[in-house]
TORTOR-432953 format. One record per residue (C-alpha): x, y, z; residue in three letters; chain; residue number from 1. Coordinates in nm, 2 decimals. Example, Ala and Ser with C-alpha at 12.3 -4.5 7.8 and 13.67 -1.06 7.14 Angstrom:
<atoms>
<atom><x>1.23</x><y>-0.45</y><z>0.78</z><res>Ala</res><chain>A</chain><n>1</n></atom>
<atom><x>1.37</x><y>-0.11</y><z>0.71</z><res>Ser</res><chain>A</chain><n>2</n></atom>
</atoms>
This chain:
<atoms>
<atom><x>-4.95</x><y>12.83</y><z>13.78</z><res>Unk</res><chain>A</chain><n>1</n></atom>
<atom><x>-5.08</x><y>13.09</y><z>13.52</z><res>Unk</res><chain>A</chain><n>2</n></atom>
<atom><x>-5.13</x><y>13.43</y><z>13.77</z><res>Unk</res><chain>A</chain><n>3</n></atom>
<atom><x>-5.49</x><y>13.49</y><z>13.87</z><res>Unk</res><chain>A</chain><n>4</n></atom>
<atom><x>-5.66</x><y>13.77</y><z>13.61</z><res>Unk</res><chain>A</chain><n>5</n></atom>
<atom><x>-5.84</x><y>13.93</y><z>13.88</z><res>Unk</res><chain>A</chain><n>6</n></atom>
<atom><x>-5.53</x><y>13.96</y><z>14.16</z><res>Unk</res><chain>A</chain><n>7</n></atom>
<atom><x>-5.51</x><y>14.19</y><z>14.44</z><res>Unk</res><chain>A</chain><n>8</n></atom>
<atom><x>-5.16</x><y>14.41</y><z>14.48</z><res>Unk</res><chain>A</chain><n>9</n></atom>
<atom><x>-4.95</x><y>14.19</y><z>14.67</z><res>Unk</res><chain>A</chain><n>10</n></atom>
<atom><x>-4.67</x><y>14.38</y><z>14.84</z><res>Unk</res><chain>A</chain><n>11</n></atom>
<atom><x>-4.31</x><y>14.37</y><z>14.76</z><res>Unk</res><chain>A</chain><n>12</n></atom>
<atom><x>-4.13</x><y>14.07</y><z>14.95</z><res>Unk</res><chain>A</chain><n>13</n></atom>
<atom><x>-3.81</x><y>13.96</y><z>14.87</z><res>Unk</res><chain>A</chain><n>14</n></atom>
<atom><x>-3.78</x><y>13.62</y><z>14.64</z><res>Unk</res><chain>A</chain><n>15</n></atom>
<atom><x>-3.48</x><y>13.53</y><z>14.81</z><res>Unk</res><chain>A</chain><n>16</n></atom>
<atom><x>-3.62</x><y>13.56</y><z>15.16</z><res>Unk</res><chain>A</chain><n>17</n></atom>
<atom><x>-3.53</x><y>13.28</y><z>15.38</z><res>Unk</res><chain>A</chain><n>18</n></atom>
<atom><x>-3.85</x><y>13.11</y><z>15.56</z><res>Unk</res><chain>A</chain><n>19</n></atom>
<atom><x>-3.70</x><y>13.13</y><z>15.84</z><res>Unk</res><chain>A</chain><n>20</n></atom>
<atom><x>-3.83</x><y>13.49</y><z>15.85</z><res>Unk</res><chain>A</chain><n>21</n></atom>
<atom><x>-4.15</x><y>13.38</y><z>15.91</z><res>Unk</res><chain>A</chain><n>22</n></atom>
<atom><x>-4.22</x><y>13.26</y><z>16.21</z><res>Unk</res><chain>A</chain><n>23</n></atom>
<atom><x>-4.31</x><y>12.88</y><z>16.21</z><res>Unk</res><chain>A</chain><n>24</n></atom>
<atom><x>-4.63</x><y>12.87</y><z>16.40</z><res>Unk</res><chain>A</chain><n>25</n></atom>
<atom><x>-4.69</x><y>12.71</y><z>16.68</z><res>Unk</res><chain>A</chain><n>26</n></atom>
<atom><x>-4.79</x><y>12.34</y><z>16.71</z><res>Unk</res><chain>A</chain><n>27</n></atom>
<atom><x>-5.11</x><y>12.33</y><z>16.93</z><res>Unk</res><chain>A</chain><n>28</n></atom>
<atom><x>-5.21</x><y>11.98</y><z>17.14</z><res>Unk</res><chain>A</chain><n>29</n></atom>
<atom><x>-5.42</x><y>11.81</y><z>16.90</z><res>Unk</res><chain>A</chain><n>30</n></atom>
<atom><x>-5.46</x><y>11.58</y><z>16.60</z><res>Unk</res><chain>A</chain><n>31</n></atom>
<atom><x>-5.32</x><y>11.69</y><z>16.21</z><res>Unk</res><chain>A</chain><n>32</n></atom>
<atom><x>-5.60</x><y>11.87</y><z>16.14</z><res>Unk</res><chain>A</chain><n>33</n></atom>
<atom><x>-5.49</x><y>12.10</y><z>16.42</z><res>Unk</res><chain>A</chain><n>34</n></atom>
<atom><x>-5.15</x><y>12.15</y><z>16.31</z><res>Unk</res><chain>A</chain><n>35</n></atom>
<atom><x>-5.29</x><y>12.17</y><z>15.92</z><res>Unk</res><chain>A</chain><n>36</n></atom>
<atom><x>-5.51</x><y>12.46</y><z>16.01</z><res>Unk</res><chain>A</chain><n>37</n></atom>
<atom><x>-5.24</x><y>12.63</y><z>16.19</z><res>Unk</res><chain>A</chain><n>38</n></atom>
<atom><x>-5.02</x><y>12.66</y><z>15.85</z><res>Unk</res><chain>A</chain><n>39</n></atom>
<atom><x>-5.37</x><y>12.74</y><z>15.71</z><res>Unk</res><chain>A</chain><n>40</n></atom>
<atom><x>-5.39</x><y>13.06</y><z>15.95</z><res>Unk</res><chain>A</chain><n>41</n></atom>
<atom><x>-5.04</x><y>13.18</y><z>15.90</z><res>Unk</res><chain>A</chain><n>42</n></atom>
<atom><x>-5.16</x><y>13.22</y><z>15.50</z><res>Unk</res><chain>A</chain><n>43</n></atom>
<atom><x>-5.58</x><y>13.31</y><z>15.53</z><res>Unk</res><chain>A</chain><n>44</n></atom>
<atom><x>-5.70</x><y>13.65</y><z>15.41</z><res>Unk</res><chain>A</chain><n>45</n></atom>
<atom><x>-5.91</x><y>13.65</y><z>15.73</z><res>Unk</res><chain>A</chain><n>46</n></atom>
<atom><x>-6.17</x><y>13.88</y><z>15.57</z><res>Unk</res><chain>A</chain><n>47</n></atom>
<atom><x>-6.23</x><y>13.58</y><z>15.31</z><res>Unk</res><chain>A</chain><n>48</n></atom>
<atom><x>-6.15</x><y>13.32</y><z>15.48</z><res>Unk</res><chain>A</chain><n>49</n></atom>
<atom><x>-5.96</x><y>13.17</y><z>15.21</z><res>Unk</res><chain>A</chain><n>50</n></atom>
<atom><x>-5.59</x><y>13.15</y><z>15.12</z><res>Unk</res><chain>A</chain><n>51</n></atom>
<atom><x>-5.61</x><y>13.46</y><z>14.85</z><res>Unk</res><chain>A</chain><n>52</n></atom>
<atom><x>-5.32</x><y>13.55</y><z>14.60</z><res>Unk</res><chain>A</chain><n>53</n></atom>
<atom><x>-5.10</x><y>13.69</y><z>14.83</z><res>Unk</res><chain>A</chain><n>54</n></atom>
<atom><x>-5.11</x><y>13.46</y><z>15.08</z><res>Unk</res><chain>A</chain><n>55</n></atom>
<atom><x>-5.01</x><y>13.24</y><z>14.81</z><res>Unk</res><chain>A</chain><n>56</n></atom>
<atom><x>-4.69</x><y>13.44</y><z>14.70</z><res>Unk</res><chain>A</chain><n>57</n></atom>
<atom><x>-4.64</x><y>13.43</y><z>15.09</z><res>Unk</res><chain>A</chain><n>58</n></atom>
<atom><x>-4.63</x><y>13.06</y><z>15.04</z><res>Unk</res><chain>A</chain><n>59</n></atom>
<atom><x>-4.40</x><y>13.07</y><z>14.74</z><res>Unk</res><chain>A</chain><n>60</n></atom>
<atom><x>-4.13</x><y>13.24</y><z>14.92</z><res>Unk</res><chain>A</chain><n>61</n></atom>
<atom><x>-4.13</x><y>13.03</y><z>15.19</z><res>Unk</res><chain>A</chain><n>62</n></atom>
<atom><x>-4.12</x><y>12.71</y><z>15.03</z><res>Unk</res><chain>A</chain><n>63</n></atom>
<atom><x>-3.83</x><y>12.92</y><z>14.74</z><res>Unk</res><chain>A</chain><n>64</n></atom>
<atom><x>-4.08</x><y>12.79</y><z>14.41</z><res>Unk</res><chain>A</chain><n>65</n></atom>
<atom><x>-4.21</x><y>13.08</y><z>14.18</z><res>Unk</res><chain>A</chain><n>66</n></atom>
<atom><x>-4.56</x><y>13.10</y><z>14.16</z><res>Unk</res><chain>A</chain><n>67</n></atom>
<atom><x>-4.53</x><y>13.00</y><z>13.74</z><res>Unk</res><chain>A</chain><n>68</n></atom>
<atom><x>-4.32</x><y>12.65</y><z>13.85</z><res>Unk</res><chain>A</chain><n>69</n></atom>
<atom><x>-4.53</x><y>12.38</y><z>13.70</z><res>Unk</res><chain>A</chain><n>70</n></atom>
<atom><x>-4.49</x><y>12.24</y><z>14.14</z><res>Unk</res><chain>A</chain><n>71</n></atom>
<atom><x>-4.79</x><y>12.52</y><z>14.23</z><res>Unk</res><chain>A</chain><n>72</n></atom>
<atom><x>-5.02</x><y>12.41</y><z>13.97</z><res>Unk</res><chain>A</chain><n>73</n></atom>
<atom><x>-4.96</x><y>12.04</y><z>14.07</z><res>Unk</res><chain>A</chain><n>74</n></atom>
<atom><x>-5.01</x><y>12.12</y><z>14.46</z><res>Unk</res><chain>A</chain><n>75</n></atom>
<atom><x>-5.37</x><y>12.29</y><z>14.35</z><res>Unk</res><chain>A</chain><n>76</n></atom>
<atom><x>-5.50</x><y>11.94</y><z>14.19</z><res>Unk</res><chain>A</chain><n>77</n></atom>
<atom><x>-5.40</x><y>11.77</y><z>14.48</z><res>Unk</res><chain>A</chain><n>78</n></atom>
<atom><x>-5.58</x><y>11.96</y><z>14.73</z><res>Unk</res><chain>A</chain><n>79</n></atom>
<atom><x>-5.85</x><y>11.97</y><z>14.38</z><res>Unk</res><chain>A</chain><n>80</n></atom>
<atom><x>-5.88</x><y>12.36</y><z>14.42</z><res>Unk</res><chain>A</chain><n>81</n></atom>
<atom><x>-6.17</x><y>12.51</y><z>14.20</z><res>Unk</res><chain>A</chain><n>82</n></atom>
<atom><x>-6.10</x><y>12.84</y><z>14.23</z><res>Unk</res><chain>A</chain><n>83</n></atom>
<atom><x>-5.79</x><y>12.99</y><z>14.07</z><res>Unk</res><chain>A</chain><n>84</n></atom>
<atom><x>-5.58</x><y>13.16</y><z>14.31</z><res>Unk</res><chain>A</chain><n>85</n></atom>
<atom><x>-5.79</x><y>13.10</y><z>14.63</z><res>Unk</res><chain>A</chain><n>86</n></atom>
<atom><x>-5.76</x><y>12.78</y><z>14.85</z><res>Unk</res><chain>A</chain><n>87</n></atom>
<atom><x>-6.01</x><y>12.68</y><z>15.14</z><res>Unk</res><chain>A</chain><n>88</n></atom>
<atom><x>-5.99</x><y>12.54</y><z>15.45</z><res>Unk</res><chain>A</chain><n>89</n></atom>
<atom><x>-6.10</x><y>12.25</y><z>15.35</z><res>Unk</res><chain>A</chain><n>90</n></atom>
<atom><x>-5.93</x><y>12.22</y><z>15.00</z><res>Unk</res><chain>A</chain><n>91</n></atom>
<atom><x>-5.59</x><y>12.30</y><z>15.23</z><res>Unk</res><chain>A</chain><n>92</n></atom>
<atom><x>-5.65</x><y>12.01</y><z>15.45</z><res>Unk</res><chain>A</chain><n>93</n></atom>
<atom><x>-5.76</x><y>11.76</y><z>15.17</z><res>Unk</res><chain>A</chain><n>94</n></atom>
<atom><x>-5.40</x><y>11.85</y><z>14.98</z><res>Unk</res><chain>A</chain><n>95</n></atom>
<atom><x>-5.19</x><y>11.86</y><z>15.30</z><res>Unk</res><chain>A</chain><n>96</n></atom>
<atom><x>-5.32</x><y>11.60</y><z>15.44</z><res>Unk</res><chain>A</chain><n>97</n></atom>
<atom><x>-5.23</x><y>11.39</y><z>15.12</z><res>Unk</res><chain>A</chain><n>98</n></atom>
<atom><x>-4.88</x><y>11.51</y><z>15.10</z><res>Unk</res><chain>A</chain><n>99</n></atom>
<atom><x>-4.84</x><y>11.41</y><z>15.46</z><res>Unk</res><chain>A</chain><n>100</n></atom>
<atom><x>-4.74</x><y>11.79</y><z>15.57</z><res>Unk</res><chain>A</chain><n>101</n></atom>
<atom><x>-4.87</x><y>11.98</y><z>15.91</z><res>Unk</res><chain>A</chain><n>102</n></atom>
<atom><x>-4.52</x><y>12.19</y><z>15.94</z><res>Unk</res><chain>A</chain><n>103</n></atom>
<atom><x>-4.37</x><y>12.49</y><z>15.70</z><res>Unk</res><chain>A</chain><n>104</n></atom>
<atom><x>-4.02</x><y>12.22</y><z>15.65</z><res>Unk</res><chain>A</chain><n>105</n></atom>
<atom><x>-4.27</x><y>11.90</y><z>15.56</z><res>Unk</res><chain>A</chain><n>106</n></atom>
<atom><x>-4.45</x><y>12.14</y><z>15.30</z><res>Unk</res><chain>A</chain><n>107</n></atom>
<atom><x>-4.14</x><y>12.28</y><z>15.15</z><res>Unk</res><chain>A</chain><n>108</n></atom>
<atom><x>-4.04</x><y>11.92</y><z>15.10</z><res>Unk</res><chain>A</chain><n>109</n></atom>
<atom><x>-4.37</x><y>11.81</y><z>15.00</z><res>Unk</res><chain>A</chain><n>110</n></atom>
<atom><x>-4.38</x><y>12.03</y><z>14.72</z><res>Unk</res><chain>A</chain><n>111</n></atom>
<atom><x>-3.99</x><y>12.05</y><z>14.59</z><res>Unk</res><chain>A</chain><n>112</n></atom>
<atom><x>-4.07</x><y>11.68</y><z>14.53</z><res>Unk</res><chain>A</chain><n>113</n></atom>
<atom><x>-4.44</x><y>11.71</y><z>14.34</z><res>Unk</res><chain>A</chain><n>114</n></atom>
<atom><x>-4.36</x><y>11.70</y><z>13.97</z><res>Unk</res><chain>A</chain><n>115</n></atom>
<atom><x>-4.25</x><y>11.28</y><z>14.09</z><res>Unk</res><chain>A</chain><n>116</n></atom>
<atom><x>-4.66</x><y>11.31</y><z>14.13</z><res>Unk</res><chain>A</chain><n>117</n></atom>
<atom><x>-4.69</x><y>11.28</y><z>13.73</z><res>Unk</res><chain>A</chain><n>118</n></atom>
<atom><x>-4.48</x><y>10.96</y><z>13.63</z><res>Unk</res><chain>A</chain><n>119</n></atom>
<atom><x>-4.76</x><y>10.79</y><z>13.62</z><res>Unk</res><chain>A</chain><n>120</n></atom>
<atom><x>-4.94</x><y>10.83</y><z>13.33</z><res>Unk</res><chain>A</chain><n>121</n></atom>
<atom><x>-5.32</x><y>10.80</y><z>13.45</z><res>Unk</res><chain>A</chain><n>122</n></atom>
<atom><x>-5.22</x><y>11.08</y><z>13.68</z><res>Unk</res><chain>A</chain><n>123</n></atom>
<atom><x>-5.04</x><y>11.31</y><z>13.41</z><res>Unk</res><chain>A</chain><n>124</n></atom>
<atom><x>-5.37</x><y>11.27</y><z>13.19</z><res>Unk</res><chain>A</chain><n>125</n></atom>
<atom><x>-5.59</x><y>11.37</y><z>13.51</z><res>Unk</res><chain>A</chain><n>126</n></atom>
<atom><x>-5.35</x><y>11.66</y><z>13.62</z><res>Unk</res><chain>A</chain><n>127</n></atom>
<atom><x>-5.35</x><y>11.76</y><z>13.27</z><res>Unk</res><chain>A</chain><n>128</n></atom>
<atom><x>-5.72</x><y>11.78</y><z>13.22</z><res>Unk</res><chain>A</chain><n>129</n></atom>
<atom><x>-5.76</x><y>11.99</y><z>13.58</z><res>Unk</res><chain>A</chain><n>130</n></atom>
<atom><x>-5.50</x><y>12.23</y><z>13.48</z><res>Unk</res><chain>A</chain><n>131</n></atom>
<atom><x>-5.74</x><y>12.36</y><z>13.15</z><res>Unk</res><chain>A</chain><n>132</n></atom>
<atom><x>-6.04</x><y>12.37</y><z>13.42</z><res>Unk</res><chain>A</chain><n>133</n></atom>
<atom><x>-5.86</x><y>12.54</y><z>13.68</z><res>Unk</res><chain>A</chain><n>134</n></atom>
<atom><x>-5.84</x><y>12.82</y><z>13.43</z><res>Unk</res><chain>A</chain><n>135</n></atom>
<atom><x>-6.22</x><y>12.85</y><z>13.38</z><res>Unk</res><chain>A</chain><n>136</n></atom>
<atom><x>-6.24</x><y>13.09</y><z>13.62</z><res>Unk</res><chain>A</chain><n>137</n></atom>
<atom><x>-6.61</x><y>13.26</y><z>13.53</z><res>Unk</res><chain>A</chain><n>138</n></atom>
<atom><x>-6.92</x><y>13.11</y><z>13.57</z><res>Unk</res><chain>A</chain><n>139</n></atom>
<atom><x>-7.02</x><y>12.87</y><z>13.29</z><res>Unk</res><chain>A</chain><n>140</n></atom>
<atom><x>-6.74</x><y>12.94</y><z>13.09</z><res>Unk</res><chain>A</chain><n>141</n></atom>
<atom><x>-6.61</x><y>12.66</y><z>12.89</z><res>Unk</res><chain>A</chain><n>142</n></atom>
<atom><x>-6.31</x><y>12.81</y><z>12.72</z><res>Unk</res><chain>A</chain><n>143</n></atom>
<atom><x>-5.95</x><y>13.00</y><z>12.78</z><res>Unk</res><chain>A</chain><n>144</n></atom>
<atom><x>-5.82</x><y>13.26</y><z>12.62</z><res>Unk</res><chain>A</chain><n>145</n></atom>
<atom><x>-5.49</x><y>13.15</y><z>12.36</z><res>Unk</res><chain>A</chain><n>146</n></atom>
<atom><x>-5.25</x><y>13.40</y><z>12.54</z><res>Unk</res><chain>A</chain><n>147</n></atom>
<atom><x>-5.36</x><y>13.20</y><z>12.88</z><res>Unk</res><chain>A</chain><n>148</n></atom>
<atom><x>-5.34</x><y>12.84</y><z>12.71</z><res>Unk</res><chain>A</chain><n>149</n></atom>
<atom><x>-4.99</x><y>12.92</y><z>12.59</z><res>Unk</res><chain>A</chain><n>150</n></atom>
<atom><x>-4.87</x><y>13.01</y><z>12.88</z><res>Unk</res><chain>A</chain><n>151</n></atom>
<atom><x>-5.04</x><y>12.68</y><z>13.01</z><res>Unk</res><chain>A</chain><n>152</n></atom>
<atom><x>-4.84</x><y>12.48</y><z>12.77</z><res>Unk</res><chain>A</chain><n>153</n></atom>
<atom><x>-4.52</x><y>12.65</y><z>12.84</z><res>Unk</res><chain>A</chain><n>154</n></atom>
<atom><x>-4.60</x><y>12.52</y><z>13.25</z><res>Unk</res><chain>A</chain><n>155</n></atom>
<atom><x>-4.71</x><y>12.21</y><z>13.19</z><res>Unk</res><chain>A</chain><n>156</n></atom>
<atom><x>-4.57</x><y>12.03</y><z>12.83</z><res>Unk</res><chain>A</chain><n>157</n></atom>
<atom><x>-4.29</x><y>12.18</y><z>12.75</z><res>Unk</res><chain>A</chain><n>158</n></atom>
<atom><x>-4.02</x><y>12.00</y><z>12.98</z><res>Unk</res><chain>A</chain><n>159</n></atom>
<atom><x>-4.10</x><y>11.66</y><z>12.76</z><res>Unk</res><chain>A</chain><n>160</n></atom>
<atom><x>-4.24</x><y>11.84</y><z>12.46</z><res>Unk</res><chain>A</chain><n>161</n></atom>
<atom><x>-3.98</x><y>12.17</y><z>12.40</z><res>Unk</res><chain>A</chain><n>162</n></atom>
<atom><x>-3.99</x><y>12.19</y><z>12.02</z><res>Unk</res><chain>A</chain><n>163</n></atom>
<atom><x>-4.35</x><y>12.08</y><z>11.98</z><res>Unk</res><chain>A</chain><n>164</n></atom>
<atom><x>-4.45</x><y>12.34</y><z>12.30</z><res>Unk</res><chain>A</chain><n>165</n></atom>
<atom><x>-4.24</x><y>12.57</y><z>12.11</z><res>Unk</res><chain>A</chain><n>166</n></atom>
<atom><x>-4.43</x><y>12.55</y><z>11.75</z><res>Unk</res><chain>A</chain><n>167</n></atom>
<atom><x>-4.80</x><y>12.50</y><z>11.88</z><res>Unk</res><chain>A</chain><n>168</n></atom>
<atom><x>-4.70</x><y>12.83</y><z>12.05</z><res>Unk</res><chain>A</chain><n>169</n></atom>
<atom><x>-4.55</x><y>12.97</y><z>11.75</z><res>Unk</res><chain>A</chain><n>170</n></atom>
<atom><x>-4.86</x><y>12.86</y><z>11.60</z><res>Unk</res><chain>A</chain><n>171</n></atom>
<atom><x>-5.14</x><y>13.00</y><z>11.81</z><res>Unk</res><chain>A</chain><n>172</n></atom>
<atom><x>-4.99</x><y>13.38</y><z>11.95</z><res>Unk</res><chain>A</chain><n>173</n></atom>
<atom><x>-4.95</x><y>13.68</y><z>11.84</z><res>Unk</res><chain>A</chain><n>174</n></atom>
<atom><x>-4.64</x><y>13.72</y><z>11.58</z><res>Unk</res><chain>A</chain><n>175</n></atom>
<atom><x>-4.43</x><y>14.02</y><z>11.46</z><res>Unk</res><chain>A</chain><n>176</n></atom>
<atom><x>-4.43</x><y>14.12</y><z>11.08</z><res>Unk</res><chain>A</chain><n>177</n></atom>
<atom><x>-4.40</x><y>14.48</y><z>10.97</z><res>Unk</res><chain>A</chain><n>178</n></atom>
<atom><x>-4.37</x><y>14.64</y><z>11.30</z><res>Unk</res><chain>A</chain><n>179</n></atom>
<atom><x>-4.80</x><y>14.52</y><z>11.32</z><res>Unk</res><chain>A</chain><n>180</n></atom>
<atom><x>-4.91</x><y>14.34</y><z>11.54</z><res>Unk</res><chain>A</chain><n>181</n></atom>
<atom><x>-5.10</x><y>14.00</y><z>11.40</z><res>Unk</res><chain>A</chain><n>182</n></atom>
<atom><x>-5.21</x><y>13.65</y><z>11.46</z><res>Unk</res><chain>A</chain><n>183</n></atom>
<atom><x>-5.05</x><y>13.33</y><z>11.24</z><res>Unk</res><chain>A</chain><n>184</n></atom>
<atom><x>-5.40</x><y>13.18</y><z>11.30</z><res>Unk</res><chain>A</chain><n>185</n></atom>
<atom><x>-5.71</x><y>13.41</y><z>11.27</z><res>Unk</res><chain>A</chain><n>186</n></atom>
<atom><x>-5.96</x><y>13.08</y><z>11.36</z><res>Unk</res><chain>A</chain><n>187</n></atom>
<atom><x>-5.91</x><y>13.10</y><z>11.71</z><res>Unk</res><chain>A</chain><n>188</n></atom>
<atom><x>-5.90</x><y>13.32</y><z>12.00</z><res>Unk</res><chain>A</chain><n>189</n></atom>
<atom><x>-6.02</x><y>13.03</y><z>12.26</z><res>Unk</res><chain>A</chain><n>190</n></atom>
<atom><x>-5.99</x><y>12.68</y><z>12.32</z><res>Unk</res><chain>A</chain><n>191</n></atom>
<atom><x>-6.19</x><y>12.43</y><z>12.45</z><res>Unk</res><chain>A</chain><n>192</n></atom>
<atom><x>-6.15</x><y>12.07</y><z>12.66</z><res>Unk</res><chain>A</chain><n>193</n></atom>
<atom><x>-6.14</x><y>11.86</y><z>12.38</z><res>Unk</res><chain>A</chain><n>194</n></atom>
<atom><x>-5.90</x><y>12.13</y><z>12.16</z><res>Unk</res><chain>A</chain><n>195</n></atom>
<atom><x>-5.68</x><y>12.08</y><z>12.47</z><res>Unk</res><chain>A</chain><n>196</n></atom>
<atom><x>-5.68</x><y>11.73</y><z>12.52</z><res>Unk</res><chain>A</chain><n>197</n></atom>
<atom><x>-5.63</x><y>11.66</y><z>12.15</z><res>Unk</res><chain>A</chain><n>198</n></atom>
<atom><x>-5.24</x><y>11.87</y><z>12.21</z><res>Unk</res><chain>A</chain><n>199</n></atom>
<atom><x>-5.12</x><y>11.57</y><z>12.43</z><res>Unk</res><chain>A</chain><n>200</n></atom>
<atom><x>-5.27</x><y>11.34</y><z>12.23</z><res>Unk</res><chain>A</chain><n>201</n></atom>
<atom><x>-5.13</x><y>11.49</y><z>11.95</z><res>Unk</res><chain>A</chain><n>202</n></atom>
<atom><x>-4.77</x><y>11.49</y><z>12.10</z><res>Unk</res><chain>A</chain><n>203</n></atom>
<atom><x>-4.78</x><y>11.17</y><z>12.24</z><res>Unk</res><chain>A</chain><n>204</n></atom>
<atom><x>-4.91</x><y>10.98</y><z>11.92</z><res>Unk</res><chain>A</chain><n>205</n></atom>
<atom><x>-4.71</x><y>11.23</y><z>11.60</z><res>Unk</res><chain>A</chain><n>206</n></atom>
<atom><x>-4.37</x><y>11.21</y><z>11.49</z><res>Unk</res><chain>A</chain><n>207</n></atom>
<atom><x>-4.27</x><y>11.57</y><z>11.47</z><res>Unk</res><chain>A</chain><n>208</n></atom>
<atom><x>-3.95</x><y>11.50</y><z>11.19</z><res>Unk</res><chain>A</chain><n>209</n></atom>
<atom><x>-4.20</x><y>11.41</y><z>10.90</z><res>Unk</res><chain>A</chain><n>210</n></atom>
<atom><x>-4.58</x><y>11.35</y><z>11.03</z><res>Unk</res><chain>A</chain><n>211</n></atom>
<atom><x>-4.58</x><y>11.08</y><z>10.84</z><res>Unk</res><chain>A</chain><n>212</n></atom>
<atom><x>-4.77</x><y>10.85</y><z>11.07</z><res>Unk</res><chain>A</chain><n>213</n></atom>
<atom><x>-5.04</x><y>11.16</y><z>11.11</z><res>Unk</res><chain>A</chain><n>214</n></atom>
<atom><x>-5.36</x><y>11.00</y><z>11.01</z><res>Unk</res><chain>A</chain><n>215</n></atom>
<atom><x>-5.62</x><y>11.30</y><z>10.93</z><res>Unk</res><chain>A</chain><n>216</n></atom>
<atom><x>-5.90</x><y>11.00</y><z>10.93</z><res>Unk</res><chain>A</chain><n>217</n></atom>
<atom><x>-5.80</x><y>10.97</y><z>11.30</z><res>Unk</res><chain>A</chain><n>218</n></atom>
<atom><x>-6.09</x><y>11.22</y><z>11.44</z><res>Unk</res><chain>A</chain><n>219</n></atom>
<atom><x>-5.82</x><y>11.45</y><z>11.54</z><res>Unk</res><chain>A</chain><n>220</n></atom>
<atom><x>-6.00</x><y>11.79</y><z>11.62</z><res>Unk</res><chain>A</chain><n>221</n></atom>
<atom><x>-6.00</x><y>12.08</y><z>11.40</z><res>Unk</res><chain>A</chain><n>222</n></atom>
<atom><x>-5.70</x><y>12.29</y><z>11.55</z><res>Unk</res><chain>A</chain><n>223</n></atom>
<atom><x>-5.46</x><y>11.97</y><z>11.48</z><res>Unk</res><chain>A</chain><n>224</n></atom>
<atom><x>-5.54</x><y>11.95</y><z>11.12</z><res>Unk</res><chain>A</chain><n>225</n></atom>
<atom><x>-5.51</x><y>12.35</y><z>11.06</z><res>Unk</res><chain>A</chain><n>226</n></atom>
<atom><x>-5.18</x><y>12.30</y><z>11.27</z><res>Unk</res><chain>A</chain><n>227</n></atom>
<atom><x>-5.04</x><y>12.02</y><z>11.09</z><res>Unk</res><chain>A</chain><n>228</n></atom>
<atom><x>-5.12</x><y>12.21</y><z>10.77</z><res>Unk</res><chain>A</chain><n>229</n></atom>
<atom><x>-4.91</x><y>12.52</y><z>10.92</z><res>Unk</res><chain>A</chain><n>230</n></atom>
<atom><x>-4.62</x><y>12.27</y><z>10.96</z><res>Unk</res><chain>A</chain><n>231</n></atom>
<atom><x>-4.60</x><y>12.09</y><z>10.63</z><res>Unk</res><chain>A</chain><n>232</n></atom>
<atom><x>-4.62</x><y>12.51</y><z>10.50</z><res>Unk</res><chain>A</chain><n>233</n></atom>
<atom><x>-4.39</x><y>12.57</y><z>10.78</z><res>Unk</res><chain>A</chain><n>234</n></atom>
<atom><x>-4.15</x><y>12.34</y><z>10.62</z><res>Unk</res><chain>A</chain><n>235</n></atom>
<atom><x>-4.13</x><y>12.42</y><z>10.29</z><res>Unk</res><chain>A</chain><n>236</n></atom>
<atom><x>-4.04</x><y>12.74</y><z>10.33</z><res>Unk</res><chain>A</chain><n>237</n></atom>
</atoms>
């Protein structure tokens, strides 16, 4: 998942740790929920009393997935986790519950096996809007930053989508020309719901060869026709 703008100095552990390392915690008498909040315990900030950004990278070494694999962000929507970077008590039991897992080995399995979660496409298109709005991460804000969205698209698209991924990118960050930094677009330095949403659709629906069966009449948003432009510029040169 993108990494929390507002992250506290997590000290050096090593990636390759094995989780063996860290002690599996003990399994009290008791229902799940018991067991659940034991794993919960082993990661809490206790000052907070919420799973915090390193107790997070504590949990991606012990389950071996890098905080950036597309696995993390999936394991936030299903415990449906509102605040980037922090999980609750009670978002940690919804999620582990779910997946079935009150022990470190039945987590690490739960999640190596999560991106099966998005076969379906109802669920893709529902994991796909809640990955834009786990990135609102201020009060009433209603749209991310392009560096943040690209890095969003890179997580989440571009293992079925690599070239388009790779131009919409091309198309919306900062670029290289004469040693100067600039933007290919100058329109846009944040993106909405819809602007999002319309990318999928946009990749789902477009035949990248020509875009010859792109229909500007189709109230595509803004950013798609601008981009489509780019392309057929793209193209000819």
């Amino acid at each position: 998942m993108p990494r929390p703008k507002r992250k506290a100095a997590v000290p050096t552990r090593s990636s390759d740790a094995d989780s063996s390392a860290r002690p599996e915690p003990k399994k009290p008498r008791g229902n799940q929920f018991n067991r659940i909040d034991q794993l919960f315990e082993s990661y809490v900030n206790k000052t907070l009393g919420l799973i915090d950004p390193e107790g997070i990278e504590a949990l991606c070494n012990d389950v071996n997935v890098n905080h950036t694999d597309v696995r993390m962000l999936i394991f936030a929507w299903k415990m449906k986790a509102e605040k980037q970077g922090y999980f609750s008590k009670d978002e940690w039991r919804r999620g582990l519950k779910c997946l079935g897992a009150d022990t470190r080995p039945k987590l690490k399995k739960a999640i190596e096996g999560l991106d099966k979660e998005l076969k379906v496409p109802e669920c893709f298109e529902d994991f796909y809007s809640y990955a834009f709005q786990y990135c609102l991460t201020e009060e009433k804000q209603r749209s991310v930053d392009i560096e943040t969205i690209c890095e969003l698209l890179n997580i989440v698209l571009k293992s079925e989508f690599p070239n388009q991924v790779n131009l919409l990118v091309e198309y919306l960050k900062v670029g290289k020309q004469l040693f100067k930094l600039i933007y290919v677009q100058n329109d846009y330095r944040a993106l909405n719901m819809d602007q999002w949403r319309s990318f999928y659709r946009f990749f789902k629906e477009v035949d990248f060869h020509d875009l010859e069966n792109y229909d500007s009449s189709q109230a595509w948003t803004v950013i798609i026709d601008n981009f489509v432009e780019w392309l057929k510029e793209k193209e000819k040169n």
